[in-house]
N, C-alpha and C positions, 0 to 999 in steps of 0.2 A: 191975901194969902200969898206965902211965897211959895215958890217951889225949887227944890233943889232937886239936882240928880249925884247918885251917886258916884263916889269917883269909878274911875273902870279899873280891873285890876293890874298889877304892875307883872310884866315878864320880867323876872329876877333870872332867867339866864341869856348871856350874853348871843351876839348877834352872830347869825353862821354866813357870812357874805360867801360868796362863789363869784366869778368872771367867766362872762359872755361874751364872745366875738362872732360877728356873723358876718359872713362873706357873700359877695354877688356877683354869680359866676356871669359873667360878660363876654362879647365874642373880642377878639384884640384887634381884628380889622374894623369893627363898625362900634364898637363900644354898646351895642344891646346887648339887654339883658339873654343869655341862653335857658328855657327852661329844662337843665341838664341837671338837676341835683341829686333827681336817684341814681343814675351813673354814677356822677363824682362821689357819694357818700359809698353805693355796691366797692370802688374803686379804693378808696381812701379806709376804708373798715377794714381792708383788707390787711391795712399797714397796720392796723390796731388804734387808729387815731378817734375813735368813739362820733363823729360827724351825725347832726344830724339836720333830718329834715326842717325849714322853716314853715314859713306863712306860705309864698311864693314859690312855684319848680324852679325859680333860678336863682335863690340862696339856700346856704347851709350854714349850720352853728356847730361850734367848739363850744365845749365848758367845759369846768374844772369841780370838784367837790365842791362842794360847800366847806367850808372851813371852820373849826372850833376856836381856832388861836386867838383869837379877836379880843383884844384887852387883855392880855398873858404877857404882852412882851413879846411874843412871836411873830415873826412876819408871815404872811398869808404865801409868799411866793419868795423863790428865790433872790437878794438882793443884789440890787445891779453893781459890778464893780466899775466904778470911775477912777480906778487909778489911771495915771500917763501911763500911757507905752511907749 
């Protein structure tokens, strides 16, 4: 007997990527790690910069939307200009 499985179904809409950066607040004398990140995010939200908590008290995360443009021809972010100066 064989057995087959069926195919699984296809997402016919495109992909919504977003970008992560996470940051490790560190001390500058000694280079450990600080567990400061409710401060710096209370500190940082303040500017409207959306910070948020990670894994760890002594990283925080930026992200951006999720994005739609994805296969449109759109860039997801602003493009970098390389001209000389």
């Amino acid at each position: 007997m064989i057995h087959t499985r069926s195919p699984l179904p296809r997402n016919l809409d495109p992909p919504t990527p977003g970008v992560e950066e996470e940051f490790l607040i560190v001390d500058a004398a000694t280079g450990f790690p600080l567990p400061v990140a409710s401060e710096v995010i209370d500190v940082a939200n303040g500017f409207g910069t959306g910070l948020q908590q990670e894994i760890t008290r002594a990283q925080v995360e930026s992200a951006t939307p999720r994005s739609r443009a994805v296969g449109r021809g759109t860039p997801i972010c602003c493009p970098i200009d390389e001209s000389p100066r």
